[in-house]
Biopython code that builds the backbone (N, CA, C, O; Angstrom):
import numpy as np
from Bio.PDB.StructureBuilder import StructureBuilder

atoms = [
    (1, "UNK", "N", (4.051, 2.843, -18.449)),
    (1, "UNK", "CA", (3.769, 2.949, -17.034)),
    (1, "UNK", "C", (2.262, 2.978, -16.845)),
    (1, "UNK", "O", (1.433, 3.591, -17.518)),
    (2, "UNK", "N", (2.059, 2.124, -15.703)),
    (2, "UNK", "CA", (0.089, 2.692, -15.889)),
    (2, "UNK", "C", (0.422, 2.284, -14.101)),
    (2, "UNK", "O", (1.003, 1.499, -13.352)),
    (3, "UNK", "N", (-0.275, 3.250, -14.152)),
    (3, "UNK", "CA", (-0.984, 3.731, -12.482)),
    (3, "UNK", "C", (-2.413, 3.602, -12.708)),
    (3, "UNK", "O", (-3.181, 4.115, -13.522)),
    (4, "UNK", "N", (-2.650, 2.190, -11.093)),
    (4, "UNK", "CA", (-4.392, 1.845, -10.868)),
    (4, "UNK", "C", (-4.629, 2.420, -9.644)),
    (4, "UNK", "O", (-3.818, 2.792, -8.796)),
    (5, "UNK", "N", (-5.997, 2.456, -9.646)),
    (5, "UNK", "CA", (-6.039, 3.634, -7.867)),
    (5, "UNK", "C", (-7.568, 2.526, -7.707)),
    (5, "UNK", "O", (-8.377, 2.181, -8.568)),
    (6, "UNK", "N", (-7.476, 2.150, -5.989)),
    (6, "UNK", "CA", (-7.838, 0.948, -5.552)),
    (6, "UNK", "C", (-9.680, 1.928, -5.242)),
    (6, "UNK", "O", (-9.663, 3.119, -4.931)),
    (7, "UNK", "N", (-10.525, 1.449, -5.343)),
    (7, "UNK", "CA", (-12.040, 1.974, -5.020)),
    (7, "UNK", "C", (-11.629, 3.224, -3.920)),
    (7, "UNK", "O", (-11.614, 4.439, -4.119)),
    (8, "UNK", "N", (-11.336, 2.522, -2.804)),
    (8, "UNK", "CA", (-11.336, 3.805, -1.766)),
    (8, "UNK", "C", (-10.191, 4.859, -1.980)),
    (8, "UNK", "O", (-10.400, 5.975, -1.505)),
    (9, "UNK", "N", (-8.739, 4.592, -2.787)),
    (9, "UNK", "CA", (-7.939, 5.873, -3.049)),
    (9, "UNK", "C", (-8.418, 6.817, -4.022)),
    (9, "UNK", "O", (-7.991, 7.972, -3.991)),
    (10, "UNK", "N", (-9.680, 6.271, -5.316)),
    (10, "UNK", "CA", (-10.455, 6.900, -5.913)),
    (10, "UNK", "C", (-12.088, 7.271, -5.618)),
    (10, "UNK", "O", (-13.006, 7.659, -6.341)),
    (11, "UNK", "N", (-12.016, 7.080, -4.773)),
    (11, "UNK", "CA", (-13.572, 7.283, -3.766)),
    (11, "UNK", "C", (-12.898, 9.120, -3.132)),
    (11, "UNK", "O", (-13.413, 10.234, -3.225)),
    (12, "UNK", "N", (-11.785, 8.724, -2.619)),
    (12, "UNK", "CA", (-10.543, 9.863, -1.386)),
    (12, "UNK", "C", (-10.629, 10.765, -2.396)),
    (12, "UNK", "O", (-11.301, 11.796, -2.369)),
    (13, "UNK", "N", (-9.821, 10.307, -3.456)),
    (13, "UNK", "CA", (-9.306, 11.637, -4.347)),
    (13, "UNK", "C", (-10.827, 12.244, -4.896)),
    (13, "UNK", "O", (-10.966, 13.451, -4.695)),
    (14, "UNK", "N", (-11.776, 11.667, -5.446)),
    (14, "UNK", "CA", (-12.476, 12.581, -5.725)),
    (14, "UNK", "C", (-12.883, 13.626, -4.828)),
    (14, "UNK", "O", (-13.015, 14.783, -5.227)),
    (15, "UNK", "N", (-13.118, 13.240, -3.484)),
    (15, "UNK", "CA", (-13.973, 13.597, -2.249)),
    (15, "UNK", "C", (-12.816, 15.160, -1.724)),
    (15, "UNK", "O", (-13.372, 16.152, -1.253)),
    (16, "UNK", "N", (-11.864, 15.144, -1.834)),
    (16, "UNK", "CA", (-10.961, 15.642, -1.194)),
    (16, "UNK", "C", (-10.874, 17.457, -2.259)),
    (16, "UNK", "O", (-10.906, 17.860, -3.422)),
    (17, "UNK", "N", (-10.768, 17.919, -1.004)),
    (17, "UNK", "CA", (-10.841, 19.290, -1.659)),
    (17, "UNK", "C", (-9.032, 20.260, -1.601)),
    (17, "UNK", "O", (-8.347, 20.877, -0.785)),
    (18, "UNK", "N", (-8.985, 19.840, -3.008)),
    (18, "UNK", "CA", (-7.753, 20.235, -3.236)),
    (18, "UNK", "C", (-7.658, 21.975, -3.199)),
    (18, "UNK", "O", (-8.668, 22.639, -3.429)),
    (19, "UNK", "N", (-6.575, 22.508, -2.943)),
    (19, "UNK", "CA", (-6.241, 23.785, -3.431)),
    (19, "UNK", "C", (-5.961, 24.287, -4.869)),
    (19, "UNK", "O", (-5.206, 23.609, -5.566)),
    (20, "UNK", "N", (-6.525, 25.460, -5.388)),
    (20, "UNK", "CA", (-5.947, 25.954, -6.505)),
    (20, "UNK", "C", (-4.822, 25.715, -6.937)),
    (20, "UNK", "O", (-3.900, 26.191, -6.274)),
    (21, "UNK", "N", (-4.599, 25.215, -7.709)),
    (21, "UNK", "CA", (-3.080, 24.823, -8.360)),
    (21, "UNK", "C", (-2.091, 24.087, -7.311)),
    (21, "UNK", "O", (-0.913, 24.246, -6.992)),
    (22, "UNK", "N", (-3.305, 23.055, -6.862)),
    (22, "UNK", "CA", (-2.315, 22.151, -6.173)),
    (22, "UNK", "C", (-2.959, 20.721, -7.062)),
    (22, "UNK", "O", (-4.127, 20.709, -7.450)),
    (23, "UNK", "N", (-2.222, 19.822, -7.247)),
    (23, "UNK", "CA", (-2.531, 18.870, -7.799)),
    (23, "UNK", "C", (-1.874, 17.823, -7.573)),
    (23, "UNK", "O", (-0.727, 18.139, -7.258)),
    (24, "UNK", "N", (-2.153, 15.801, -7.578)),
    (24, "UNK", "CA", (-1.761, 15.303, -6.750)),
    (24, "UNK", "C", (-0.541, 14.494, -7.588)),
    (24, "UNK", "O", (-0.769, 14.095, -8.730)),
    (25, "UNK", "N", (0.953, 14.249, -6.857)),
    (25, "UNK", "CA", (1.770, 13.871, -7.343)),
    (25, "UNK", "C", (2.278, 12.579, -6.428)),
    (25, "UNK", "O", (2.203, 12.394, -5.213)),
    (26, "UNK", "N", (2.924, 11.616, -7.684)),
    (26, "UNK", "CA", (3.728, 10.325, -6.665)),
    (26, "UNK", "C", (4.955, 11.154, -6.521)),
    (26, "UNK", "O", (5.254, 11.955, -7.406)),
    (27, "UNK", "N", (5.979, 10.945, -5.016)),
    (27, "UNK", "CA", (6.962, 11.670, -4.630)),
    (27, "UNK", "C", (7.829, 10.501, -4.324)),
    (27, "UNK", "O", (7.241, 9.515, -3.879)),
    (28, "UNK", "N", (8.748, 10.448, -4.434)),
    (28, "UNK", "CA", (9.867, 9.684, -3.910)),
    (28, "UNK", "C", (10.493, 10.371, -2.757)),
    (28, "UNK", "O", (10.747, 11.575, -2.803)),
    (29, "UNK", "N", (10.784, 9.532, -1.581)),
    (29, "UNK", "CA", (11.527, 9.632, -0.267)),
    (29, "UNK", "C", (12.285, 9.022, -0.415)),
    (29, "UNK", "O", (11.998, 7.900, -0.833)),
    (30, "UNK", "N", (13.387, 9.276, -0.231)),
    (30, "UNK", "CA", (14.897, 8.604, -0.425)),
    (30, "UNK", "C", (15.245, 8.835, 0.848)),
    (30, "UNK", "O", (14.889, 9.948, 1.233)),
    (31, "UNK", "N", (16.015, 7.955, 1.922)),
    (31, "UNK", "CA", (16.956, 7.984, 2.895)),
    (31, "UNK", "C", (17.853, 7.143, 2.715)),
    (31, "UNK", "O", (17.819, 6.266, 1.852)),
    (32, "UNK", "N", (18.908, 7.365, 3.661)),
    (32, "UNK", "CA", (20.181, 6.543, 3.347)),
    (32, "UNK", "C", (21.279, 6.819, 3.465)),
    (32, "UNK", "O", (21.484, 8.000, 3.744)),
    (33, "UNK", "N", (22.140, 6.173, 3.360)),
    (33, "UNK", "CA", (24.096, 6.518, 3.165)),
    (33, "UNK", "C", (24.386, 5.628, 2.304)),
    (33, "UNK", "O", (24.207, 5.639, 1.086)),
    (34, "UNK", "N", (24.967, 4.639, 3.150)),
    (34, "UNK", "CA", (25.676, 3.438, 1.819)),
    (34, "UNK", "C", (24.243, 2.663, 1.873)),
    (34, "UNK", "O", (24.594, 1.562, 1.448)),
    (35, "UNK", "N", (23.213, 2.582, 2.064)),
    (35, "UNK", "CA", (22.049, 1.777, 2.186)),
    (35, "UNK", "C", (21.608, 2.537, 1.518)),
    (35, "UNK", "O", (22.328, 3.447, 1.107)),
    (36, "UNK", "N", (20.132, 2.457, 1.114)),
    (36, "UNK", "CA", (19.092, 3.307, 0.534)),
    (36, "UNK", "C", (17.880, 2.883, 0.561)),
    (36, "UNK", "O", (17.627, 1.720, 0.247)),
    (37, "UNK", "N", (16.940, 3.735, 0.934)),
    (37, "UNK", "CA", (15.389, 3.150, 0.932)),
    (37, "UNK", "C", (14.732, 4.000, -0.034)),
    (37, "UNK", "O", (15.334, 4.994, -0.439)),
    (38, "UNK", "N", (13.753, 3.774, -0.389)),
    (38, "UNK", "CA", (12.547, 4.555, -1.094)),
    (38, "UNK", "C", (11.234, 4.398, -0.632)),
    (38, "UNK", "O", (10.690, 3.299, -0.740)),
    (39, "UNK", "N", (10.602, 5.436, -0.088)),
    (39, "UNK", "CA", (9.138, 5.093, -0.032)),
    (39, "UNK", "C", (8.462, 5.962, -1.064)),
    (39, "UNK", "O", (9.013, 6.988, -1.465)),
    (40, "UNK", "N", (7.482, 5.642, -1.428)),
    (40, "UNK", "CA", (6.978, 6.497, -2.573)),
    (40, "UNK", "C", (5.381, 6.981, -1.898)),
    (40, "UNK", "O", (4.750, 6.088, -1.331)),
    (41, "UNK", "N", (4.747, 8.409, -1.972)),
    (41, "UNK", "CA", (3.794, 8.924, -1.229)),
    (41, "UNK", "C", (2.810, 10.112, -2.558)),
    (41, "UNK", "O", (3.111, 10.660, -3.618)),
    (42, "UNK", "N", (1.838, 10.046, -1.871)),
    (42, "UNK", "CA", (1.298, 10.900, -2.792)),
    (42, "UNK", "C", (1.227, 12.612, -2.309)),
    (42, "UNK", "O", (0.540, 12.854, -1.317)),
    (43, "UNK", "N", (1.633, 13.283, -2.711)),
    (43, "UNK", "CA", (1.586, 14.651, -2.202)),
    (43, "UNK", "C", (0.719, 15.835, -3.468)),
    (43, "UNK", "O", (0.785, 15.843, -4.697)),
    (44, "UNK", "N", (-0.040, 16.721, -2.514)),
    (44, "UNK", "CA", (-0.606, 17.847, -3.213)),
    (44, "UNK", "C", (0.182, 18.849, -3.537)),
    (44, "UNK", "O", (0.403, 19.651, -2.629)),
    (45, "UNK", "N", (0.877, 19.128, -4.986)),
    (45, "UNK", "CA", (1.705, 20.258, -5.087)),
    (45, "UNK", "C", (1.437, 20.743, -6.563)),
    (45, "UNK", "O", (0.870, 20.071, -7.424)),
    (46, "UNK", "N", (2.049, 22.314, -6.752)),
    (46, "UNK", "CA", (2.225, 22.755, -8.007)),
    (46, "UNK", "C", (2.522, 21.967, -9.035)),
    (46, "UNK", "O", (3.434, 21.141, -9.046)),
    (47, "UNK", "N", (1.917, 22.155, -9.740)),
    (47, "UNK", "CA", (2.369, 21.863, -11.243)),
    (47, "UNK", "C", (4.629, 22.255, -11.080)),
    (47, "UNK", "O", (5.256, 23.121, -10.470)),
    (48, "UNK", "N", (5.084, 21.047, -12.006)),
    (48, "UNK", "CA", (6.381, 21.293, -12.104)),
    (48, "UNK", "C", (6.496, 21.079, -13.407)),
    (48, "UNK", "O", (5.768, 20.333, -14.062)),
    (49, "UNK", "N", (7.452, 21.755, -13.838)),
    (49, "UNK", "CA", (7.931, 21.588, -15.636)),
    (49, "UNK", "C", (8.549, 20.453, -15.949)),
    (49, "UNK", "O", (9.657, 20.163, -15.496)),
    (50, "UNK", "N", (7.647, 19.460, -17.031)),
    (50, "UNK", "CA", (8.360, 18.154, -17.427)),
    (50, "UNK", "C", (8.081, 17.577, -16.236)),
    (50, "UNK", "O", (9.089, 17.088, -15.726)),
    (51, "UNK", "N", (6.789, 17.411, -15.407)),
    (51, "UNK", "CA", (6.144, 16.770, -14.892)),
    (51, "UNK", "C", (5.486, 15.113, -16.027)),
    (51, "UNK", "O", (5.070, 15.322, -17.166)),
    (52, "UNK", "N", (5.511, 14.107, -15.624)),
    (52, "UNK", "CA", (4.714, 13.246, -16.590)),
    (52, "UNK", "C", (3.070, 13.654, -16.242)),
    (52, "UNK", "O", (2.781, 14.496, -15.392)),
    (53, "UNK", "N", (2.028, 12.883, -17.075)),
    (53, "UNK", "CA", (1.038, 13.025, -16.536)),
    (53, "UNK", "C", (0.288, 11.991, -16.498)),
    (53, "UNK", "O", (0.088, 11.830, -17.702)),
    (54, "UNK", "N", (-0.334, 11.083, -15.919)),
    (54, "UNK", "CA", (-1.489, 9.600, -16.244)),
    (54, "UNK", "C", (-2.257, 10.129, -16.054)),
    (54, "UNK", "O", (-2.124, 11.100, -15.309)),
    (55, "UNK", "N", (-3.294, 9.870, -16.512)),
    (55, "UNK", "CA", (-4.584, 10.326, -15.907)),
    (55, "UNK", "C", (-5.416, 8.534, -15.868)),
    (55, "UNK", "O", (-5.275, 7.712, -16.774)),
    (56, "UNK", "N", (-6.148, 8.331, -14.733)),
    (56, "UNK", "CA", (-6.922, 7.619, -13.985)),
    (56, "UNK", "C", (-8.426, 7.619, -14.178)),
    (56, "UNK", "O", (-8.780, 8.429, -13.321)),
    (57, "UNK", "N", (-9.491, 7.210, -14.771)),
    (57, "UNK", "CA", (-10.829, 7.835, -14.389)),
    (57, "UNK", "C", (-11.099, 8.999, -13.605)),
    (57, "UNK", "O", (-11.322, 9.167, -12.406)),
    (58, "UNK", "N", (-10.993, 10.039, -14.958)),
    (58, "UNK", "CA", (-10.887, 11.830, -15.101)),
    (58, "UNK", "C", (-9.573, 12.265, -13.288)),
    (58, "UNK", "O", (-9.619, 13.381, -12.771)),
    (59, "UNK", "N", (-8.879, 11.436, -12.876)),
    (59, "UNK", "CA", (-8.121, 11.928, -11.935)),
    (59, "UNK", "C", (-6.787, 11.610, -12.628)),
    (59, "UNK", "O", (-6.448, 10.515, -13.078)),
    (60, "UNK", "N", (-5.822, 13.199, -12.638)),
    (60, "UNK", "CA", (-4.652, 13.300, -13.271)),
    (60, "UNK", "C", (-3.499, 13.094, -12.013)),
    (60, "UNK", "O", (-3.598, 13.729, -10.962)),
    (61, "UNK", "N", (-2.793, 12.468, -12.180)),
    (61, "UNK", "CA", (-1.428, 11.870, -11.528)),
    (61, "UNK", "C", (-0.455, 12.300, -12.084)),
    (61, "UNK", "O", (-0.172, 11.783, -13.165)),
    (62, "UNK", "N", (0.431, 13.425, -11.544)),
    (62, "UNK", "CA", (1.441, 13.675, -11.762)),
    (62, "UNK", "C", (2.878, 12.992, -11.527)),
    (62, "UNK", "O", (2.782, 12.469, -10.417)),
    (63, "UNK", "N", (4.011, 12.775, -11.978)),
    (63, "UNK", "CA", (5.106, 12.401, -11.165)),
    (63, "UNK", "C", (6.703, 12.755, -12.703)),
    (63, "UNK", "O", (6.702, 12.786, -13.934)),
    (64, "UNK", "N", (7.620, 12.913, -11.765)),
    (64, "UNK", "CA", (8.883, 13.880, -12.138)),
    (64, "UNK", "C", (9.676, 12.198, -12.372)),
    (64, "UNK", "O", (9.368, 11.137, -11.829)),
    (65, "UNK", "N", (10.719, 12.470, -13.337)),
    (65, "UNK", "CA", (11.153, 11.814, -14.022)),
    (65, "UNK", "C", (11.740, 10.663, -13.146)),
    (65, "UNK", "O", (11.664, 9.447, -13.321)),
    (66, "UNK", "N", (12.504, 11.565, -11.895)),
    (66, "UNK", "CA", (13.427, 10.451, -10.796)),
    (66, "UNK", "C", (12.255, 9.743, -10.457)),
    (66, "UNK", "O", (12.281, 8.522, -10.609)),
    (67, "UNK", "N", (11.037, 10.381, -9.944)),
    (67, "UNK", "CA", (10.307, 8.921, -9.507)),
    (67, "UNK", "C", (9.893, 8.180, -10.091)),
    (67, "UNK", "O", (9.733, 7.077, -9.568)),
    (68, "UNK", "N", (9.441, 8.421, -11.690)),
    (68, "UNK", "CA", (9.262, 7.669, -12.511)),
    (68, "UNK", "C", (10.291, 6.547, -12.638)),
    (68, "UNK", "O", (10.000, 5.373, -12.870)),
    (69, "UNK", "N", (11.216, 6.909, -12.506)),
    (69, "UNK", "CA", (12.247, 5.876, -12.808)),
    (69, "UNK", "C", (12.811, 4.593, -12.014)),
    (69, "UNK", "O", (13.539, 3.643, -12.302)),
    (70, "UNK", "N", (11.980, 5.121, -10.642)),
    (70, "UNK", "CA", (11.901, 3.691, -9.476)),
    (70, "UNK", "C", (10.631, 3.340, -9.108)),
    (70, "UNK", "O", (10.410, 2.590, -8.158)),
    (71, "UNK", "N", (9.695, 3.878, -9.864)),
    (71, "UNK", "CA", (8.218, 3.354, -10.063)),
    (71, "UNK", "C", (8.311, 1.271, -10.892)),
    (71, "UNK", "O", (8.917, 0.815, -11.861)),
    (72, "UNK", "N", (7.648, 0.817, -10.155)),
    (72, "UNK", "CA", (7.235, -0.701, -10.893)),
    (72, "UNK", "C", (6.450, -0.083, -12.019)),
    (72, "UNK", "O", (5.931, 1.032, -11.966)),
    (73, "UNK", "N", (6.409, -0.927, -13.066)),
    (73, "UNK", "CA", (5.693, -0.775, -14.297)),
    (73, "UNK", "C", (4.452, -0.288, -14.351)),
    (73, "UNK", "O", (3.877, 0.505, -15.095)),
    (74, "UNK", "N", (3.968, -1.301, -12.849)),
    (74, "UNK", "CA", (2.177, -0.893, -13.156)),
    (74, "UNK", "C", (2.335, -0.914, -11.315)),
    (74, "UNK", "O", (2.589, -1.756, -10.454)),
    (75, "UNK", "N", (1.977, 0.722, -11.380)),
    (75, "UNK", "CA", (1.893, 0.888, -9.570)),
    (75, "UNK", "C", (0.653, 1.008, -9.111)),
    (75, "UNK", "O", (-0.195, 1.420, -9.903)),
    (76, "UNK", "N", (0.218, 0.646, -7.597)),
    (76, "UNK", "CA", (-0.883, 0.829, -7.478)),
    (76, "UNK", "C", (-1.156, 2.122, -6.217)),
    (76, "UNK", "O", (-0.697, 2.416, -5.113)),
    (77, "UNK", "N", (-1.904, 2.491, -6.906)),
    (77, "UNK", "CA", (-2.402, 3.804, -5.539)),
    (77, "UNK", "C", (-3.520, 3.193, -4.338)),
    (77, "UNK", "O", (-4.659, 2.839, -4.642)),
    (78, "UNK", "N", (-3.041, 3.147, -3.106)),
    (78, "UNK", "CA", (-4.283, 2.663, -2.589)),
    (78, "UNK", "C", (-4.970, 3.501, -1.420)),
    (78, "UNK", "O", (-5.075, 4.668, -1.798)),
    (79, "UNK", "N", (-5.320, 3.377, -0.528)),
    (79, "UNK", "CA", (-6.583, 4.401, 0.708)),
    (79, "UNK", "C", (-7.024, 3.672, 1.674)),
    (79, "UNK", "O", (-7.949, 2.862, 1.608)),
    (80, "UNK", "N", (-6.144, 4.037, 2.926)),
    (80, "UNK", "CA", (-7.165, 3.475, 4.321)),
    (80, "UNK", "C", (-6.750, 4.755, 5.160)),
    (80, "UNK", "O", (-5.901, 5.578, 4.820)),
    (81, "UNK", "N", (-7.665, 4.770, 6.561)),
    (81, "UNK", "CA", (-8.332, 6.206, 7.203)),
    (81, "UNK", "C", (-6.503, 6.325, 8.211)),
    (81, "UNK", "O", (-5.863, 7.295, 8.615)),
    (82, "UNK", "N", (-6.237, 4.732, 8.271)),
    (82, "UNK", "CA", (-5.506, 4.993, 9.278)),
    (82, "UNK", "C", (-3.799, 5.561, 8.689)),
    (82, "UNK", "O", (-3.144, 6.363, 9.355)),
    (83, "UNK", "N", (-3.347, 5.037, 7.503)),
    (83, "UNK", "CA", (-2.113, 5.365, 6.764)),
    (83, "UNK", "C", (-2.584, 6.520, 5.646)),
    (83, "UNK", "O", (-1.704, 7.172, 5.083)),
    (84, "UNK", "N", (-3.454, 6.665, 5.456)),
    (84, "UNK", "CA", (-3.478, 7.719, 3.937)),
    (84, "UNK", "C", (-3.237, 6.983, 2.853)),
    (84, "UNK", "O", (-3.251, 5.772, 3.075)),
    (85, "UNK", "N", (-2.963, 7.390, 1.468)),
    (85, "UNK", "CA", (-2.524, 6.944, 0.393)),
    (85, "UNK", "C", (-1.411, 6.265, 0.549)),
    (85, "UNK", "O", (-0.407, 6.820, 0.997)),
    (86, "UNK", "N", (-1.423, 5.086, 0.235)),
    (86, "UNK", "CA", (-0.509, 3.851, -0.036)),
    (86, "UNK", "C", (-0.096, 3.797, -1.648)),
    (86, "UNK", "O", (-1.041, 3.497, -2.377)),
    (87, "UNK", "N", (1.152, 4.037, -2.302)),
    (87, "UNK", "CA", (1.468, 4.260, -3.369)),
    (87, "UNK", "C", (2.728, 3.440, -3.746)),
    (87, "UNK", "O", (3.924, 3.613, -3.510)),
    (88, "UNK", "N", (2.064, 2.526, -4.390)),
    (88, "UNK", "CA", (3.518, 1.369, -4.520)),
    (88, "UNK", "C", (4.153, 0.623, -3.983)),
    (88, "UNK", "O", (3.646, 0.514, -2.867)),
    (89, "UNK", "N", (5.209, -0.170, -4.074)),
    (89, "UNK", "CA", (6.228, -0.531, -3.595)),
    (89, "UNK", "C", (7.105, -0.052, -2.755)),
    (89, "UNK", "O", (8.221, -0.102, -3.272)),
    (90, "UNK", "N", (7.122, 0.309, -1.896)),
    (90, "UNK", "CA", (8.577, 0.815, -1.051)),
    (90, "UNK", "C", (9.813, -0.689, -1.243)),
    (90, "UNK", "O", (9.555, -1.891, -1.188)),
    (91, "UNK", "N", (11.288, 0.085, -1.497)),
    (91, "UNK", "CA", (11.971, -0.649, -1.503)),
    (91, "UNK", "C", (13.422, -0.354, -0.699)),
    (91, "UNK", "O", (13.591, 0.841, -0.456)),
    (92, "UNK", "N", (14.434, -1.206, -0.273)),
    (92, "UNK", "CA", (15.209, -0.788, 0.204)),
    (92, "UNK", "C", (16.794, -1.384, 0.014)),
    (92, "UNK", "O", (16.833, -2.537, 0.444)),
    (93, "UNK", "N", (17.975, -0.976, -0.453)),
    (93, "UNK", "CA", (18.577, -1.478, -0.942)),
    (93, "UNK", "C", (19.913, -1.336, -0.050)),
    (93, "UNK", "O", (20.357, -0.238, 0.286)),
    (94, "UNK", "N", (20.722, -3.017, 0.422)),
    (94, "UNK", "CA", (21.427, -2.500, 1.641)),
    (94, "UNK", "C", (23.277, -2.821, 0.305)),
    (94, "UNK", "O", (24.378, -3.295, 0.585)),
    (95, "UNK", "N", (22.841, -2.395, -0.709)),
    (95, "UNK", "CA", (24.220, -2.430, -1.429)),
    (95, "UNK", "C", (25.261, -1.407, -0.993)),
    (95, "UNK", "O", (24.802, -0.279, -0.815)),
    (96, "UNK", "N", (26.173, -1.518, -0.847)),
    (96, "UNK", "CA", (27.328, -0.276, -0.508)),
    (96, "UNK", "C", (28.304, -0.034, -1.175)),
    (96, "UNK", "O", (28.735, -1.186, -1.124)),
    (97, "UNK", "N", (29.144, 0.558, -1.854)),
    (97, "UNK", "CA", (30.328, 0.630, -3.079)),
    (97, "UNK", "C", (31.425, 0.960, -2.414)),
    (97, "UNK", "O", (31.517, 2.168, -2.198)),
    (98, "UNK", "N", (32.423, 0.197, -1.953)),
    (98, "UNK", "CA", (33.275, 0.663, -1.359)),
    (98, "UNK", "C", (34.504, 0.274, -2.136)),
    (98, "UNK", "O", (34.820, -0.872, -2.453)),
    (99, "UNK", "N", (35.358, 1.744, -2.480)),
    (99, "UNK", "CA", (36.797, 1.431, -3.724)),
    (99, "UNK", "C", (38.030, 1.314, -2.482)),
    (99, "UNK", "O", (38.280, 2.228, -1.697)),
    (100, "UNK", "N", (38.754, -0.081, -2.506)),
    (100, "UNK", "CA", (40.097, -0.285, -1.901)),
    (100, "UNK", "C", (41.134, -0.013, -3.298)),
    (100, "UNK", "O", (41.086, -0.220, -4.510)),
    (101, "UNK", "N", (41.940, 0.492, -2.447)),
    (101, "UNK", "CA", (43.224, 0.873, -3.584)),
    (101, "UNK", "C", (44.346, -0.235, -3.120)),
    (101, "UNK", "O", (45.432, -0.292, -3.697)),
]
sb = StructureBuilder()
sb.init_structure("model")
sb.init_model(0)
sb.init_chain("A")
sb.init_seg("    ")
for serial, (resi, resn, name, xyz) in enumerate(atoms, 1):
    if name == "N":
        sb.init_residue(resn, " ", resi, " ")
    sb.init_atom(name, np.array(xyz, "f"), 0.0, 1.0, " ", f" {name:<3s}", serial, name[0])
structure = sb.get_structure()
């Protein structure tokens, strides 16, 4: 897996004044029923156990196994004033499983 972070999402993260034992993670948003979407976001949180870790030019990226696992190979982190951190691919899947007997 390799995570790239675009000039201005690594311009942001340095600049940005995190909290004590908050540190920045990719999160998965899941909505849905028989559909499903994913957006993937960057959020400031605790350390979690069996967290992965990348680290970026000296900036560490956290993310938990489920999001790892609908992460693209090589994701990109990106930064504008008006959306915030842009992190990947969002995808959305309109499959549905329906069992007739």
């Amino acid at each position: 897996m390799v995570i790239t972070l675009t000039e201005p999402a690594l311009d942001k993260l340095k600049t940005t004044k995190i909290k004590e034992q908050q540190y920045p993670r990719i999160d998965a948003e899941v909505a849905g029923g028989c559909g499903m979407s994913m957006k993937f976001k960057l959020v400031f949180d605790e350390l979690r156990p069996n967290d992965s870790v990348i680290e970026y030019d000296g900036i560490q990226i956290r993310l938990d196994r489920f999001t790892k696992r609908y992460l693209d190979e090589e994701t990109q982190i990106d930064y504008n004033v008006e959306e915030g951190f842009l992190v990947g691919e969002s995808f959305a899947s309109s499959a549905c499983a329906i069992e007739i007997d």
